[in-house]
C-alpha positions as CSV (number, residue, x, y, z in Angstrom):
1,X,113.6,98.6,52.0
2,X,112.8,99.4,55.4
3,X,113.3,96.5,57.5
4,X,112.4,98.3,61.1
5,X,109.9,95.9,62.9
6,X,107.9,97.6,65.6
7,X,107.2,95.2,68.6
8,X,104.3,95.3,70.5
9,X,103.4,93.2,73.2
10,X,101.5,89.9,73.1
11,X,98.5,89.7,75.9
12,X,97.4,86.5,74.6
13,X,100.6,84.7,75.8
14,X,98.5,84.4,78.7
15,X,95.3,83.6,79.2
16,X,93.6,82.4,82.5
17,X,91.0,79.5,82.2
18,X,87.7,79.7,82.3
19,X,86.8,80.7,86.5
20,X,90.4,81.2,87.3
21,X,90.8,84.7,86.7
22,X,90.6,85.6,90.3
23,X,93.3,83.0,90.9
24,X,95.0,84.8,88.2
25,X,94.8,88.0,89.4
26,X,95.6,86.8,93.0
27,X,99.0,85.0,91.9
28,X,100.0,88.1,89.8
29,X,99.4,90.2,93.2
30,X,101.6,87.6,95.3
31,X,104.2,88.1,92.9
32,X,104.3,91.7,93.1
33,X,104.0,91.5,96.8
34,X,107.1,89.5,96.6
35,X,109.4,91.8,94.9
36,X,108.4,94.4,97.0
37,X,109.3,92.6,100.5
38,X,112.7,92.0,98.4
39,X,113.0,95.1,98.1
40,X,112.7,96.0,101.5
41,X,115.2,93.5,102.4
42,X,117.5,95.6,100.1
43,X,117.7,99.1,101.9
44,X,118.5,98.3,105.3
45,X,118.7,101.4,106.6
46,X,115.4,102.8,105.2
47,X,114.3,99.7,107.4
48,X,116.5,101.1,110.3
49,X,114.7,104.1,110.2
50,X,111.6,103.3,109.9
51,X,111.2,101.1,112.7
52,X,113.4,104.0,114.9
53,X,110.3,105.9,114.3
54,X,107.8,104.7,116.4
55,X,110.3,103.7,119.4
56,X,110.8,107.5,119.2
57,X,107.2,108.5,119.1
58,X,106.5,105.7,122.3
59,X,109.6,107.1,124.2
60,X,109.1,111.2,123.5
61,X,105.4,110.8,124.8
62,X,106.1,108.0,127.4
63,X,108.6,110.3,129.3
64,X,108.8,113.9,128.2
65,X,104.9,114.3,127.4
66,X,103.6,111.8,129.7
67,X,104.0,113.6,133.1
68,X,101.8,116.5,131.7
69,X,98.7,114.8,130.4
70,X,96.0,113.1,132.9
71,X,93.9,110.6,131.7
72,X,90.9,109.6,134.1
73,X,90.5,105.7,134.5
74,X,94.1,104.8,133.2
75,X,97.6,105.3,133.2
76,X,99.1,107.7,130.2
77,X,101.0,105.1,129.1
78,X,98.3,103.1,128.1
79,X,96.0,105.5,126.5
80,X,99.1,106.4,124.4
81,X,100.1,102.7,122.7
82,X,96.7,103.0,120.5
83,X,97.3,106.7,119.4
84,X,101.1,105.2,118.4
85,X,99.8,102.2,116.2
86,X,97.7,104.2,114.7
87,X,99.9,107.2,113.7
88,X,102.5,104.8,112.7
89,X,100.6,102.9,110.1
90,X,99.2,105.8,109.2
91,X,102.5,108.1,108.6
92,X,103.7,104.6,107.0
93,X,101.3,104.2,104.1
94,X,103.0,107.3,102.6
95,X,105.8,105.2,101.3
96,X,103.0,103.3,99.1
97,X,102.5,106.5,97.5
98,X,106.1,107.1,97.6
99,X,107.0,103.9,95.8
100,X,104.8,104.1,93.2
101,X,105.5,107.7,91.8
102,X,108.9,106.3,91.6
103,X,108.2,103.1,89.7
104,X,105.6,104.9,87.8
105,X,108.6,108.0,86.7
106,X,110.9,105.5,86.2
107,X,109.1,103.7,83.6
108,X,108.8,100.8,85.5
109,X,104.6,101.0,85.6
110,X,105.0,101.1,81.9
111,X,106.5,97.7,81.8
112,X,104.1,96.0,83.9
113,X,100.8,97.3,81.7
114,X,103.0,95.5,78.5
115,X,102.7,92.4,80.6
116,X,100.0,89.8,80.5
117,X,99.0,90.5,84.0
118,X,96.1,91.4,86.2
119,X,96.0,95.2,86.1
120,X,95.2,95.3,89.8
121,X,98.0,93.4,90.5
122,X,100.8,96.1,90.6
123,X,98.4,98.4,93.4
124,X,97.5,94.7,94.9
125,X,101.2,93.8,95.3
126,X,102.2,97.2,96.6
127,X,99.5,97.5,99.3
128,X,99.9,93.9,100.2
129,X,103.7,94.4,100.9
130,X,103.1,97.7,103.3
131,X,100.4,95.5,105.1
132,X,103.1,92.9,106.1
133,X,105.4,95.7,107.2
134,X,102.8,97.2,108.7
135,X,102.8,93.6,110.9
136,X,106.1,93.9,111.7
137,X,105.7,97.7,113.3
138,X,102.8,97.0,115.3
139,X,104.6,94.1,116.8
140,X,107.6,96.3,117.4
141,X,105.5,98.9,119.1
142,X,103.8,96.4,121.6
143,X,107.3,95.3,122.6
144,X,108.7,98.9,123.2
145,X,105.6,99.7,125.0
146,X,105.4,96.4,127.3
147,X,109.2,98.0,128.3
148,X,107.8,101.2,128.9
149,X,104.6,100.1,131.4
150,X,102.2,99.6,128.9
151,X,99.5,96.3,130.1
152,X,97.1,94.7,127.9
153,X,93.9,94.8,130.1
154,X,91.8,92.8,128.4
155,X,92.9,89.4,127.0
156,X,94.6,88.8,123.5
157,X,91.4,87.7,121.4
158,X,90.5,91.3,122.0
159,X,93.5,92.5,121.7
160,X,94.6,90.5,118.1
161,X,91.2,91.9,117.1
162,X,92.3,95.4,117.5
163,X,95.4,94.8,115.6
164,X,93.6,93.2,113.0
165,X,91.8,96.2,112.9
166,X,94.4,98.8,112.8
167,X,95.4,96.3,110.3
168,X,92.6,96.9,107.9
169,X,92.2,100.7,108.4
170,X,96.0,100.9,107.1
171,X,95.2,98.9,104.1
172,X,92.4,100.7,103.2
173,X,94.3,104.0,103.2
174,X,97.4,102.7,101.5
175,X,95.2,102.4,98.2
176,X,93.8,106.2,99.2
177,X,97.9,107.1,98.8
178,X,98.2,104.9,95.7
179,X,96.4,107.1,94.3
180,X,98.2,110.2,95.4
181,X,101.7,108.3,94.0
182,X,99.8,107.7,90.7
183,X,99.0,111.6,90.4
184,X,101.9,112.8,91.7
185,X,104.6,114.6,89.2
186,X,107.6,112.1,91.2
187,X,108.5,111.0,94.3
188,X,108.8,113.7,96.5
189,X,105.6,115.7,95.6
190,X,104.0,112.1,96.4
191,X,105.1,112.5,100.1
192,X,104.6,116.2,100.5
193,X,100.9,115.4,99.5
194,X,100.4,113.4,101.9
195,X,101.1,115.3,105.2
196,X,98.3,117.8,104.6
197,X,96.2,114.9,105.3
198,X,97.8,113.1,107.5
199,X,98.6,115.6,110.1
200,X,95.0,117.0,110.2
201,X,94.0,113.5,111.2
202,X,96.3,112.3,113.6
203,X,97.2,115.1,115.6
204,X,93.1,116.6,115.9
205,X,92.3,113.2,117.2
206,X,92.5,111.7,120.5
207,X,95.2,109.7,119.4
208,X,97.7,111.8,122.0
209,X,95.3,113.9,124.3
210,X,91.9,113.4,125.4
211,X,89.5,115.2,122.5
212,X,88.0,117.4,125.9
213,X,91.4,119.2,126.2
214,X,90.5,120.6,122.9
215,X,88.6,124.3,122.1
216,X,84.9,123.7,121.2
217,X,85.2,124.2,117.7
218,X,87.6,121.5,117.2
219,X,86.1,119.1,118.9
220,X,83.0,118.2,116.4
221,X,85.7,117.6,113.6
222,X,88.3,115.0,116.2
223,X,85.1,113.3,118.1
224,X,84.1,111.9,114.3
225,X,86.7,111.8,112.7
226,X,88.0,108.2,111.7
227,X,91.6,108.0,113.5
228,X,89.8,109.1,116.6
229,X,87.3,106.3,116.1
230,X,89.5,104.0,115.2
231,X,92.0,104.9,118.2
232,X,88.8,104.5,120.5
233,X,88.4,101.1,119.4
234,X,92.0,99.7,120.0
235,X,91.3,101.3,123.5
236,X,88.0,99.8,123.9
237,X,90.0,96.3,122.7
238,X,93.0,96.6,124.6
239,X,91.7,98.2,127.7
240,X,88.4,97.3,128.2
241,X,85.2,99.0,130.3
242,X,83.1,102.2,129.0
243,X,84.4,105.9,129.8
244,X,83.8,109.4,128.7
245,X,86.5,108.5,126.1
246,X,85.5,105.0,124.2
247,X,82.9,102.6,124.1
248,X,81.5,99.7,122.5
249,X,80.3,101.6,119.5
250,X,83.7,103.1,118.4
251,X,84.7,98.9,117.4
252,X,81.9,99.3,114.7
253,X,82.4,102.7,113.7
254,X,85.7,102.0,112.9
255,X,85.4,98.9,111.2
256,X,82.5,100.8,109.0
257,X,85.6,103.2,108.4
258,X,87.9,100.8,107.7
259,X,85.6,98.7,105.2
260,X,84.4,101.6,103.7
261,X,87.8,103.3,103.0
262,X,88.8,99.9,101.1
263,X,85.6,99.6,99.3
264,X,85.5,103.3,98.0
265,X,89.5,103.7,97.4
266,X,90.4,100.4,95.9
267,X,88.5,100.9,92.5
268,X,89.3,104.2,92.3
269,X,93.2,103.2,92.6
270,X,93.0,100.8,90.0
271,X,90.6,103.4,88.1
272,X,93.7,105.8,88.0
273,X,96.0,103.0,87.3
274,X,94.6,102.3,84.2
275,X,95.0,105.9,83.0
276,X,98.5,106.4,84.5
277,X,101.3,107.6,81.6
């Protein structure tokens, strides 16, 4: 007699009440926001190295670069801080696609779909712990840079705003490389995907030079792009005033950015989620 009992799981262990789904889902995220700060906490030196990073990226431009590029209406230093935030959340949202190929090739994605749990939980979780990093490296930043000359010139609701900002824009991308990690064949296809997008973006932006010093042609693509509109607005935040550079209307533009990126690439995350192996 066979006696070989093939388990499946049981998703109606849990069942949220009626109206408390969204608490449901939101408790499930938490959770997986949780172990993912832990495991942050476990791999110190990955920590090390990432917050090395951006001190390098502040220094290299502050004194090597710094002496060679003019900016009318401010000092170099300060036109550079915004371009730094922005390319470091940016270049840091790779490890959300990072992580996941790995927990998806390791059979640890497969796990969580057997569980009772929100399905948007394990991209919630994920995103939700590179956001709180992504606290900790813009603080960083502002620190290295207020050692290096950088000055806040406007006052800090405008300035928290910005960060808030920067904030957003991150968050919204980081569900943009979930899916990448989802696609991905492993781990390290995950982050060589990503830098044919992210170095298009940052570097033909005004994040580091003023878009003007830039041919003709390349110009249209960095004026609308959104790291150049987004960059504009921490400038317009931090610094203040209206030049050939920023204005007013790069805050909203980059919020629309921002808004729009999280609108349009969260479903689609949790889209390829439910169809991941």
């Amino acid at each position: 007699m066979n006696t070989t009992a093939t388990l499946t799981p049981d998703r109606t262990i849990r069942q949220p009440p009626t109206g408390g789904r969204l608490r449901w889902a939101v408790a499930d995220a938490l959770t997986v926001t949780w172990r993912n700060l832990i495991n942050y906490t476990r791999i110190p030196d990955a920590i090390f190295f990432s917050s090395i990073q951006p001190i390098m990226f502040v220094l290299l431009f502050r004194y090597v670069f710094g002496g060679a590029i003019h900016v009318p209406g401010t000092t170099y230093v300060n036109y550079l801080i915004a371009g730094v935030y922005v390319q470091t959340v940016m270049f840091g949202a790779v490890s959300t696609s990072v992580g996941l190929a790995e927990d998806l090739h390791k059979g640890l994605i497969e796990r969580f779909r057997a569980l009772p749990m929100a399905r948007s939980a394990v991209l919630a979780g994920r995103t939700t712990a590179d956001l709180v990093r992504n606290v900790g490296v813009l603080l960083l930043i502002t620190a290295v840079g207020y050692l290096v000359g950088f000055r806040v010139q406007t006052n800090a609701v405008e300035f928290v705003a910005g960060l808030l900002l920067v904030l957003l824009f991150a968050y919204g991308l980081s569900w943009g490389f979930a899916i990448i990690g989802l696609s991905a064949s492993n781990s390290e296809t995950a982050q060589l995907a990503a830098f044919p997008v992210l170095f298009p973006l940052t570097f033909a932006s005004s994040a580091f030079v003023p878009v003007t010093s830039m041919p003709g042609w390349l110009q249209a693509f960095a004026v609308h792009q959104p790291v150049s509109q987004l960059v504009d607005a921490m400038r317009q935040l931090m610094l203040g005033g209206h030049s050939a550079y920023w204005s007013s209307s790069n805050v909203w533009q980059a919020l629309a950015w921002a808004v729009g990126l999280l609108v349009v690439l969260a479903p689609l995350a949790v889209l390829r989620y439910r169809r991941a192996a």
